[in-house]
C-alpha positions in Angstrom: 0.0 0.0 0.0 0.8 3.3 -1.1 1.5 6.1 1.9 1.1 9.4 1.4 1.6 12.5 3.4 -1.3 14.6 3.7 -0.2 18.4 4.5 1.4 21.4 3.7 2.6 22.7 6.7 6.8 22.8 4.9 7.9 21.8 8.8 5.6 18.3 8.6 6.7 18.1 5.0 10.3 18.2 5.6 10.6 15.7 8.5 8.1 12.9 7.6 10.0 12.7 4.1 13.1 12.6 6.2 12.0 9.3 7.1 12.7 7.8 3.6 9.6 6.0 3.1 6.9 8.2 2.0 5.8 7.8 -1.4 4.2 11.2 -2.0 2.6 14.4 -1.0 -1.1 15.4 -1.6 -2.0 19.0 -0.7 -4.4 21.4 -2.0 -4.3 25.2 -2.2 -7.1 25.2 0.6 -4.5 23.8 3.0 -1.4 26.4 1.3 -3.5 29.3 2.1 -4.5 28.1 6.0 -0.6 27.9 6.6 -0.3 31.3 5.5 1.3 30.5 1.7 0.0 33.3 -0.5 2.1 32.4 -3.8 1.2 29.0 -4.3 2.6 28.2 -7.7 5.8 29.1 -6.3 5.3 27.0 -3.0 4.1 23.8 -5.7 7.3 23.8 -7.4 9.1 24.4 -4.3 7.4 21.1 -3.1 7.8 19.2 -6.3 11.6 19.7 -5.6 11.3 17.5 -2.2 8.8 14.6 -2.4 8.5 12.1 -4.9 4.7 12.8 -6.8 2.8 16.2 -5.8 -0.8 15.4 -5.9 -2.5 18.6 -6.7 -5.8 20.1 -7.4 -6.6 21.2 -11.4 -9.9 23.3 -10.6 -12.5 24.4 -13.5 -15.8 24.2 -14.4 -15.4 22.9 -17.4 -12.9 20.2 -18.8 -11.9 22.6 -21.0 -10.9 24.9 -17.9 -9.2 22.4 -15.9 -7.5 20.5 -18.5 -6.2 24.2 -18.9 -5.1 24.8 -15.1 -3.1 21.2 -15.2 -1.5 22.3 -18.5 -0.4 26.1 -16.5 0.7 24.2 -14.0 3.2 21.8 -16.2 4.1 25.1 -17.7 5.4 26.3 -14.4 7.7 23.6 -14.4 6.1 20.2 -12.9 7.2 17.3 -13.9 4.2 15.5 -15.5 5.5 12.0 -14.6 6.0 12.8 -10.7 2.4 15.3 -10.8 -1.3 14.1 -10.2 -3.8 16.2 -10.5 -6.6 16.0 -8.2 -10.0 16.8 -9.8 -13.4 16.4 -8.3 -15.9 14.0 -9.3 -18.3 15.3 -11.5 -19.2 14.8 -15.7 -16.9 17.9 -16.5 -14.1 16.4 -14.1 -14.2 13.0 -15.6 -14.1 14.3 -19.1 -11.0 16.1 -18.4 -9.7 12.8 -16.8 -10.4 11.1 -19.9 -8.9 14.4 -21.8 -5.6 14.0 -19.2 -5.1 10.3 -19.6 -5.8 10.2 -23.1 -2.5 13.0 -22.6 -0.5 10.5 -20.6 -1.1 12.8 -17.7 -2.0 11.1 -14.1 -5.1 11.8 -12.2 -6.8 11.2 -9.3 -10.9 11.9 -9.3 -11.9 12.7 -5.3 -14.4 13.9 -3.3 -16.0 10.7 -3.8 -18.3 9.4 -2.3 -20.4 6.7 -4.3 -19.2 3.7 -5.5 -21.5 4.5 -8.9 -18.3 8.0 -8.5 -15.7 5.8 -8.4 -16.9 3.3 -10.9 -17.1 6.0 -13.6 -13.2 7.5 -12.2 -12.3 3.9 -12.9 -13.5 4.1 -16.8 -11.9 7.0 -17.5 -9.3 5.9 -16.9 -7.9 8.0 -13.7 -4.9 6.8 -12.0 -6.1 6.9 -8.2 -10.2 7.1 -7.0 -10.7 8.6 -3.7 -13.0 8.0 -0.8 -13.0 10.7 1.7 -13.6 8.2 4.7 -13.4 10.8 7.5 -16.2 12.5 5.6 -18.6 10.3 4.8 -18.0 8.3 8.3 -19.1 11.6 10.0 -22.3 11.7 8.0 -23.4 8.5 9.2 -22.2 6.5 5.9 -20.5 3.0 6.0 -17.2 5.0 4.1 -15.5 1.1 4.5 -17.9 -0.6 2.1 -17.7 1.3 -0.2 -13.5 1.5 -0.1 -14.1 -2.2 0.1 -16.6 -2.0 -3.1 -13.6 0.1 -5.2 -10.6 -2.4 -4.4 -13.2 -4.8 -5.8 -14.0 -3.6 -8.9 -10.7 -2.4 -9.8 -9.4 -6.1 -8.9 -12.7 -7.9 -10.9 -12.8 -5.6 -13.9 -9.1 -5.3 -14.0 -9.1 -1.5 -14.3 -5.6 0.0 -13.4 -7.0 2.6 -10.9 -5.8 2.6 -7.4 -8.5 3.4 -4.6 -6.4 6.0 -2.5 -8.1 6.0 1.5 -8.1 9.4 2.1 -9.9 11.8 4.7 -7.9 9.3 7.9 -9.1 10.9 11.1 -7.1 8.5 13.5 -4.4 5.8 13.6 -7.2 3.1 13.5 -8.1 4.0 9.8 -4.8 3.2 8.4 -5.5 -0.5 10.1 -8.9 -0.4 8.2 -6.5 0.6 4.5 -4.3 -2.2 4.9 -7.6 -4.6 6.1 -9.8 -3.7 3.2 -6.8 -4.2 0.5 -6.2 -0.2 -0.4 -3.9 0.4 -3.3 -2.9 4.4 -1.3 -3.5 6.0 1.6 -3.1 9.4 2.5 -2.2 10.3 6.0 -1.9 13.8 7.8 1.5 14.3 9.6 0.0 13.9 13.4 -0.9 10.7 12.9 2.0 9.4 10.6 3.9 10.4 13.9 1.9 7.9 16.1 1.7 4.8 13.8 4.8 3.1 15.1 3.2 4.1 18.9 2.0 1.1 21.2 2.5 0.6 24.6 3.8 -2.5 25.2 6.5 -1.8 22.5 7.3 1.2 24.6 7.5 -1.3 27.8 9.8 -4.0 25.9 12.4 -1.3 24.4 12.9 0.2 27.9 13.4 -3.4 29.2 16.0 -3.6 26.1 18.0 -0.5 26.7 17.9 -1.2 30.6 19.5 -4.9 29.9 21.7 -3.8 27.6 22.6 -0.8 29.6 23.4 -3.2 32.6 25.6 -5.7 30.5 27.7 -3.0 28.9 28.7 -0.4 30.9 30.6 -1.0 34.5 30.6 -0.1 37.8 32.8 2.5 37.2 30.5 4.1 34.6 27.7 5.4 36.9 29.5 5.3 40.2 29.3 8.3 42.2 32.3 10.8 42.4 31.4 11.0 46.0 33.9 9.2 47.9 31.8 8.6 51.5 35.3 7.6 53.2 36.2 8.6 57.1 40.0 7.7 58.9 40.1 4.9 61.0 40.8 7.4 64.3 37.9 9.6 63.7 35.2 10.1 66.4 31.8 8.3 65.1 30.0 11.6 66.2 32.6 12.8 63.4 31.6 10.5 61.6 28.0 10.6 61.5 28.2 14.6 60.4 30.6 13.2 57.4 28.0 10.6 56.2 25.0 13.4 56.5 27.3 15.5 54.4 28.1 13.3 51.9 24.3 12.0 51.3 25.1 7.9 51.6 23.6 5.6 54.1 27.3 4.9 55.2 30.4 5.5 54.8 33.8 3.7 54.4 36.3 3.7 57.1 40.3 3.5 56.3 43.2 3.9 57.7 46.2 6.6 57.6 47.3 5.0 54.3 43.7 4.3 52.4 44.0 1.3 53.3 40.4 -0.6 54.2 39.3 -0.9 58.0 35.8 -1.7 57.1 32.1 -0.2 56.0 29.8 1.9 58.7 26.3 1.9 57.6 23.2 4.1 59.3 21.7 0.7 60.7 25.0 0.2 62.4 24.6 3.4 63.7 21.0 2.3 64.8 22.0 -1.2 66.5 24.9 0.8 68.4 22.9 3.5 70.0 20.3 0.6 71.1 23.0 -1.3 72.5 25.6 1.4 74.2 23.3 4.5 74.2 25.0 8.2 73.3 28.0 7.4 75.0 29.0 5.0 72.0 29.2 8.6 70.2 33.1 9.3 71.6 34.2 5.9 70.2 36.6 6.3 67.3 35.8 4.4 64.1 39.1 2.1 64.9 37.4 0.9 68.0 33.8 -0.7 66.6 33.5 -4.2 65.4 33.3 -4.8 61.7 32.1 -7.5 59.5 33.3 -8.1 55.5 31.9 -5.7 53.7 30.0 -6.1 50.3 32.3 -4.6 47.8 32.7 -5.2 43.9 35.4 -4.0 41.7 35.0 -0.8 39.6 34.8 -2.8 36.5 33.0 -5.3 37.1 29.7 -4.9 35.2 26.4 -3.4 36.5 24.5 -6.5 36.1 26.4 -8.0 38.4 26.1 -5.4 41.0 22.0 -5.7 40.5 22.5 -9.2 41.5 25.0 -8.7 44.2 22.5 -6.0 45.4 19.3 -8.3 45.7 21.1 -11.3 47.0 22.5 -9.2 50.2 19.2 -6.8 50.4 21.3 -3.9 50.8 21.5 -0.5 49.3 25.4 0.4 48.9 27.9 -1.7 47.5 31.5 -0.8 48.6 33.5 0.0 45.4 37.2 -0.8 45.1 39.9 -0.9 42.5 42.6 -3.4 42.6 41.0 -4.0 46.4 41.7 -0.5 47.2 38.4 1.6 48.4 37.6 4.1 45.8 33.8 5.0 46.3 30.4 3.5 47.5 27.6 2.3 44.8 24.5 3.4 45.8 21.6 1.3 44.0 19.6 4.0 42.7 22.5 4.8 40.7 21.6 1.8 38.7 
């Protein structure tokens, strides 16, 4: 299936056919003059420079007139094999369809809304037919059927028009296109944006770049400068003012030469104030028990820390390089 942009806001134009994939632009003077354009022939060519096939509007009341405004327009230097022009259905419109084929010119017959419209698009030989779904779906018609009805007869009577789905008023029409076998559709920029959108895509590729994240990048990678460390003869009231300042829930203890006497954490702090009361508070660090603390090597990767975090249930990881202490890995830092 055909996809078209629908617009002519230059911004919209410019990014979606950024994305390499659009086959062409329709856009009508209407839409030009609502965004402000007041020399449209120039803004046309300026288009037809940038997207693939312009589909454009060729107005008249007779065939004789708008056989007349396609030829001006080709004049002004459109390239007839990358240019439709969009005429509405009517007798006079698909006599200068027949007029414009007959030319080797491409055209697509809209505003339709019957399939009796289309049918007689279809025989004269116009290169795209076009249902304006939105519109007849807001007047209480069944705008599906009759798309359905045109890819029908174009595939049972072999006729070489394709039914473009045009009018799309939200993502769930272009689902309906691609259901009910549309040769083109014709999409306006806010909604092209949301067609790759779903939510559980959104849930896996966060799951992806948070795996890949943590089986890439080290310890060292997201570890905080901060280094939480204390000496050894420092008083723990000290020391307690240090580990405010620094933000952690503990902080590493070593002695005069860096050297590793062990990890104090705030439920240490806890247990010692339940078991020795405030005088505990003019111990030095030196002088309380410690066990081995959790540490992991800067670069060791993060997925390993996760683990190491939910095995031990704790919330800092000591962090150390060659053995030496060089920081504290706190787990939101993951």
């Amino acid at each position: 299936m055909e996809l078209y942009l629908d617009s002519a806001d230059r911004r919209e134009i410019e990014e979606a056919f950024g994305l390499g994939i659009l086959d062409g632009l329709t856009t009508t003077p209407t839409f030009m003059h609502r965004h402000g354009i007041e020399d449209v022939d120039a803004y046309l060519l300026d288009l037809a420079r940038i997207v693939p096939v312009l589909q454009v509007e060729a107005l008249g009341d007779t065939a004789d007139e708008i056989r007349s405004e396609a030829i001006r327009q080709l004049e002004l230097g459109l390239e007839p094999g990358r240019t439709v022009f969009k005429i509405p259905v009517s007798l006079e419109g698909i006599k200068a369809c027949r007029r414009l084929t007959d030319e080797g010119l491409m055209v697509n017959v809209h505003l339709v809304y019957t399939l009796q419209q289309a049918y007689m698009a279809m025989h004269a030989g116009a290169a795209y037919v076009c249902p304006l779904v939105g519109r007849l779906q807001d007047q209480g018609q069944d705008a599906l059927a009759l798309v359905a009805d045109a890819v029908d007869a174009v595939e049972r009577y072999g006729y070489e028009t394709r039914v473009m789905f045009s009018s799309v008023r939200h993502v769930e029409h272009v689902r309906n296109a691609l259901q009910l076998g549309a040769h083109t559709i014709t999409v306006p920029f806010p909604i092209l944006a949301r067609l790759t959108e779903n939510v559980f895509t959104s849930v896996g590729t966060d799951q992806f770049r948070v795996h890949t994240r943590m089986i890439t990048r080290t310890v060292g990678d997201v570890m905080s400068s901060v280094n939480p460390t204390v000496l050894a003869d420092t008083e723990l009231r000290d020391a307690i003012v240090s580990m405010t300042e620094y933000g952690f829930g503990c902080v590493t203890v070593v002695d005069g030469e860096g050297n590793l006497v062990g990890v104090f954490t705030d439920g240490d702090l806890r247990r010692l104030l339940q078991a020795n009361g405030r005088d505990v508070l003019d111990r030095r660090m030196s002088d309380l028990p410690y066990g081995t603390p959790i540490s992991i090597e800067r670069g060791v990767r993060l997925n390993e820390a996760d683990e190491l975090f939910h095995r031990h249930k704790v919330d800092n990881l000591l962090v150390t390089d060659r053995g030496r202490p060089v920081g504290m890995l706190d787990i939101q830092d993951l």
